[in-house]
N, C-alpha and C positions, 0 to 999 in steps of 0.2 A: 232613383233618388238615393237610395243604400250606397249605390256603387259610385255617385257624385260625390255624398258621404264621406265613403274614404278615402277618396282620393282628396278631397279637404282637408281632412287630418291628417295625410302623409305629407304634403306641401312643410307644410310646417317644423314636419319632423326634416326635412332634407333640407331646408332652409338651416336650420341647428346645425348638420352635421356640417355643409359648409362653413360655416361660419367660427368652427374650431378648426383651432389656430394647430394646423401640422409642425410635426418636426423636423426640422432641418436635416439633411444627412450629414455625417461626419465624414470628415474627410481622411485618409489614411493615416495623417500624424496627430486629429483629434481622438477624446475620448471622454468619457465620463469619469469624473472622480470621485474619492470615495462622500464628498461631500454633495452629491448629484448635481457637480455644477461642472460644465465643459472646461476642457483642459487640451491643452499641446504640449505634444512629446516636448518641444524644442527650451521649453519653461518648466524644466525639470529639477532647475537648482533655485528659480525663484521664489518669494514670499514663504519659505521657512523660517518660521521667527522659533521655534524648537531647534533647527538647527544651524542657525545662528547664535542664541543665547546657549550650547553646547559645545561651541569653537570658543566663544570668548571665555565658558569656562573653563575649558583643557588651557587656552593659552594662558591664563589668568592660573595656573593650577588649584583651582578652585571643586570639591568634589559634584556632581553633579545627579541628580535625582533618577530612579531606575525608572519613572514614568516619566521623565523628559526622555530616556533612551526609547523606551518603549514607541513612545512617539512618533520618535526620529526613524525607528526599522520599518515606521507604519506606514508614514508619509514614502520613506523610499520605496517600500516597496509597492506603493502604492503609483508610483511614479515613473516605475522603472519598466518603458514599453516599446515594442517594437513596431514599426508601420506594418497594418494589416488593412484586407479589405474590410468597409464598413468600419471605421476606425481601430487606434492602435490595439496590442491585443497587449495583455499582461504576460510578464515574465517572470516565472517565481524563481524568488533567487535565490532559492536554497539551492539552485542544480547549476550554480555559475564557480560557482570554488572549486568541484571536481574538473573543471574544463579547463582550469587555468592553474589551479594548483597541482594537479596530478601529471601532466607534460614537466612544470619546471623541479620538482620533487626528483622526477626520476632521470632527468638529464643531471641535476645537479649531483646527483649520486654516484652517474658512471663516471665522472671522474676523478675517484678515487676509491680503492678498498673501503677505507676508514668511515668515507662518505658514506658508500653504500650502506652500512653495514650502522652510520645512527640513522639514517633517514628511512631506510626500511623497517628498525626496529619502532622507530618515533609513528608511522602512518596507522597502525594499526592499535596505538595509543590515541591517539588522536581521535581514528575514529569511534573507536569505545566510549570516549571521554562523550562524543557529540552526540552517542547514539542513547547512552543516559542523561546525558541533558536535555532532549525533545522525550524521553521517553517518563522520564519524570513530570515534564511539563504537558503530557498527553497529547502532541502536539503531530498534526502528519508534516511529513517531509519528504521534498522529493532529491534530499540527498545521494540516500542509497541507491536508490534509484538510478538516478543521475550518473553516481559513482562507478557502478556494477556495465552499465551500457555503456556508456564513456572508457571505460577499463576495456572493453572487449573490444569495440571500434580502434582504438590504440595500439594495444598488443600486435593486433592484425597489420595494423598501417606499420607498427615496426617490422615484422616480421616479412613485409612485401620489400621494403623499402631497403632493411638492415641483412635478412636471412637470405629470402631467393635470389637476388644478385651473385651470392656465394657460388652457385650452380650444384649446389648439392641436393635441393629439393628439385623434385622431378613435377611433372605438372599432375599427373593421380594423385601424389601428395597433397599439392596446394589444391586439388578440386576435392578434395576428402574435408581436408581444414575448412574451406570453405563452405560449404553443405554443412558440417556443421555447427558453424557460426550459425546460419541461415536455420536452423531445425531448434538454437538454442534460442533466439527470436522470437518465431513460431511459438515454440512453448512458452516462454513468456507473456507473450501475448494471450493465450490460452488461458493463462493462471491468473491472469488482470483482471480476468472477466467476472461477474457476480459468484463470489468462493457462494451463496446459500443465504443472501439476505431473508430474514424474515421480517415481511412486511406487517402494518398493523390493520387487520379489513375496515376499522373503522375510518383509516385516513380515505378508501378509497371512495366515502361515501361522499366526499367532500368533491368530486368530481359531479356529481351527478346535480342535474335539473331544480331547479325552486318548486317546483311542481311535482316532481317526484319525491322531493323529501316531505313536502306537506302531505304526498299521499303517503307515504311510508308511516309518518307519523300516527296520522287518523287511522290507520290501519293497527298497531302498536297500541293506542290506546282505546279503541275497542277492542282489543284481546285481553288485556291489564284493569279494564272496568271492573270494580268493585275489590279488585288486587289491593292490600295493605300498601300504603305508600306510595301507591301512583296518584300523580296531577296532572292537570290539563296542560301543563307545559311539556310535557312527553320525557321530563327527567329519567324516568323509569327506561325509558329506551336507550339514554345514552347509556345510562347505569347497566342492562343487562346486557351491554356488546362487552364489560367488562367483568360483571361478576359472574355471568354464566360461565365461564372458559374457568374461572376463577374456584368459584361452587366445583366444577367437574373434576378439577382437581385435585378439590379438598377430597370430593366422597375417593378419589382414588388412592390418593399418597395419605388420607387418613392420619395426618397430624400435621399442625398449623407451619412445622416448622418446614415440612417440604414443599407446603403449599408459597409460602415467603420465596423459598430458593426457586420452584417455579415462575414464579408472578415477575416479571421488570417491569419494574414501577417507570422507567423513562421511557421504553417503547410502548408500553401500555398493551400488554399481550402475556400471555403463557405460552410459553417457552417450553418447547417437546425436549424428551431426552438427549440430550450430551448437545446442548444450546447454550450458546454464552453471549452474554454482553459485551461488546468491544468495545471501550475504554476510547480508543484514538479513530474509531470509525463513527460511535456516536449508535450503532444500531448493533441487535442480535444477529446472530450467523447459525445457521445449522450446522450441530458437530464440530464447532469450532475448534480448531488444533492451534494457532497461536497467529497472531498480527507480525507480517513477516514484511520488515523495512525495508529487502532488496526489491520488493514488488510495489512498496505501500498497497500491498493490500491483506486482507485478513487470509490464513489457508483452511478453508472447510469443507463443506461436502460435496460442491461442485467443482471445485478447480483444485483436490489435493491430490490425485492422479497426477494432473497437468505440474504442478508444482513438483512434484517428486521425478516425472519425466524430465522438466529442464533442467533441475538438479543433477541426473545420471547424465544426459549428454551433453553439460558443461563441465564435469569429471572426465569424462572420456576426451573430450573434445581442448580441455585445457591440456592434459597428461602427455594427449598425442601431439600439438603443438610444440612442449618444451622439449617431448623426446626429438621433434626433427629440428629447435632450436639448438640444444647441445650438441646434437650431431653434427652440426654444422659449425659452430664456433672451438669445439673443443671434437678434434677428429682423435679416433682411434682410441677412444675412452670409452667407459659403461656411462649410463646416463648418473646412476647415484655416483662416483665417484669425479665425472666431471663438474657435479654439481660443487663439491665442496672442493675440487684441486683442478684448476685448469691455469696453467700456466701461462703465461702471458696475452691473459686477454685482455688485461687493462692497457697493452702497448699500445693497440687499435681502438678509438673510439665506436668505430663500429659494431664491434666486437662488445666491447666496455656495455655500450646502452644495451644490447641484446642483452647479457648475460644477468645486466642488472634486472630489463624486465623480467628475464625467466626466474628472477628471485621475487618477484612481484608478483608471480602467476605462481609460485609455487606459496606463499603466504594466503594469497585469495582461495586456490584452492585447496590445502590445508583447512581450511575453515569452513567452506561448503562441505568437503569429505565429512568435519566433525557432526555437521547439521544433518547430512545425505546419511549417517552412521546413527544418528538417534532418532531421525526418522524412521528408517527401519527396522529398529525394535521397537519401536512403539507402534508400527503395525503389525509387527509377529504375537505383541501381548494386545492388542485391541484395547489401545488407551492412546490418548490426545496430549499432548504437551500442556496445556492446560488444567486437564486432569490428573498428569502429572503432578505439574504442581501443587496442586488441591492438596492430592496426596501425603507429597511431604510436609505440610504447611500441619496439613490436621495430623499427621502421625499414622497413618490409617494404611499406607501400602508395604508393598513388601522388595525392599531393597536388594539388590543382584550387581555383583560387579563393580563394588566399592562405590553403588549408587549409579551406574551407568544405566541400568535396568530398573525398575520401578514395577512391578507390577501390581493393579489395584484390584484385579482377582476379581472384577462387578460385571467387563463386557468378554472377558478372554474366554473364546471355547476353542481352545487350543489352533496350533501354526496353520495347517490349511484352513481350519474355518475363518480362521479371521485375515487371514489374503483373498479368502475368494466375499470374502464382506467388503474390503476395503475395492477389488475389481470389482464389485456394481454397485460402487458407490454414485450417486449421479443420474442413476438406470431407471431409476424407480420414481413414480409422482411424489407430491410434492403430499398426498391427501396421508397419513399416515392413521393404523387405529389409534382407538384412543388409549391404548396400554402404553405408546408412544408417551405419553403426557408425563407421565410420572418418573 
């Protein structure tokens, strides 16, 4: 009878589940928009009445409101999509101006000195300009990103295209260059990966059973029976996943104001030593050293090895490229003197666009070197670029080198200890004591 029972009450229930109404699959040029109503690519310029009353006011020269533009970048880009399987997929179009402005930039330059020479100056204006503009606005971007991989893919397709034709590069050359394009990648890739999220354990409780939080609960509140403050709603429980870490703090750092700089009140967690807030990631990092645009991602305690490796073999790997691009366009010169006097390379366009990109590889890398150059003292002295800056903000460190140097004198125990700190970084669990805390 039990067993007729439930097979009674299942009836009913599989009756229901037919009886909801499935959803249709998309098709490769459909999608969901941001309004959860189905959408095709091919209706990408339709039913914008934002960016329609934004034409009529440019033509009308009329000024127009920054949340009609706001809008208007929202809808685009919310519209802007390529066919994929299981419908189309989104394109973010921060990474589309490096792919089409960076080719006509640098062709328009090789043909002429003068060109070259605003247009190279103008890129790295430009990008400055854009890279405090998203960075003011707290905003990720896959600019850089975009820019820095784009830039490398490039270079290469000229230098197959523009250099080895020449017959001057040998093929160990180009399999050197190659390998390590391919190792600069690789490490990239390495550094993408979680720099040291710290998570918050109370989010992970929100995973678990209806049935195991009510036993959690009841469990919780018979320990806390007759506790100041505790009720039958189990308040006291959510409260001690945060004041206990909180309280441990206090009794350690022993004044309210380190316990404040401990506490992030947006991830709702205490934060172990040299732990920061990311601003443009939204979450804490361990050991955080600083949110690095060419990766968009933050560089900390798991991937700042990786980060400083791709760094060194995109130095090496860019230097040895321009040294066998000069040597091929400009014969019979040192490489620093043919950089600035090479006599009739603008006659040959072929010529022209190489020479221009080796001044485009020697700008980018100029500018990792600077970064590849301050990271390494600030592993020699055992301090973070954020800490850095802490530093000079509060007054508190100790300046070297017309301020090239910083040191804040709190983690530095001298040059080997803190290289072989910074080599097992990574090495170690995740569980640290509690002297870590403070």
């Amino acid at each position: 009878v039990q067993i007729m029972a439930q097979k009674g009450s299942m009836k009913p229930a599989k009756k229901n589940r037919a009886e909801e109404p499935e959803l249709e699959p998309l098709c490769c040029c459909e999608y969901i928009d941001r309004n959860g109503e189905k959408n095709h690519v091919a209706a990408c310029l339709c039913d914008c009445q934002d960016l329609d009353e934004g034409c009529d006011r440019w033509i009308t020269c009329k000024s127009m409101q920054p949340e009609t533009c706001e809008r208007i970048m929202d809808t685009i880009s919310d519209r802007l999509r390529i066919p994929w399987l299981k419908g189309a997929t989104k394109v973010n179009i921060s990474i589309i101006p490096p792919l089409i402005l960076l080719p006509v930039f640098l062709r328009v330059a090789s043909w002429h000195f003068l060109l070259g020479a605003v247009v190279l100056t103008s890129l790295p204006v430009l990008a400055l300009w854009y890279y405090y503009l998203t960075h003011r606005r707290k905003e990720q971007t896959l600019f850089f990103l975009s820019l820095g991989l784009f830039s490398l893919g490039y270079m290469y397709y000229v230098f197959l295209q523009e250099v080895v034709p020449k017959g001057r590069v040998g093929p160990t050359q180009l399999a050197l260059l190659t390998c390590g394009l391919f190792l600069i990648l690789l490490a990239l890739y390495r550094a993408k990966k979680n720099p040291g999220y710290l998570r918050n354990p109370a989010s992970d409780d929100k995973t678990q059973s209806s049935s195991q939080i009510e036993c959690l609960t009841r469990k919780g509140q018979e320990k806390t029976k007759g506790f100041p403050g505790a009720d039958s709603s189990g308040s006291l429980n959510n409260r001690s996943l945060k004041d206990e870490p909180k309280g441990a703090s206090r009794m350690l750092a022993g004044s309210p104001a380190k316990v404040k700089e401990d506490w992030c009140a947006k991830c709702q967690l205490v934060r172990p030593a040299r732990a920061w807030h990311c601003r443009i990631c939204g979450i804490c990092v361990r050991r955080m050293d600083h949110h690095c645009v060419w990766i968009n991602s933050c560089v900390g305690e798991s991937n700042h090895q990786a980060f400083i490796l791709a760094l060194s073999i995109f130095l090496l790997t860019s230097v040895y490229g321009i040294t066998l691009t000069l040597d091929t366009i400009c014969r019979d010169r040192s490489v620093f003197t043919a950089l600035f006097y090479c006599p009739g390379v603008y006659a040959n366009y072929s010529s022209a666009l190489s020479f221009t990109c080796v001044w485009y590889s020697v700008i980018i890398t100029a500018g990792m070197a600077y970064i590849f150059l301050i990271q390494l003292i600030n592993i020699s002295y055992n301090v973070t670029e954020r800490e850095v800056q802490q530093a000079l903000r509060q007054k508190t460190g100790r300046r070297l080198l017309c301020g090239l140097i910083v040191d804040t004198g709190q983690y530095n125990r001298g040059f080997l200890r803190n290289w072989h700190q910074f080599s097992t970084l990574g090495t170690h669990p995740f569980h640290h004591p509690a002297e870590d805390i403070v």
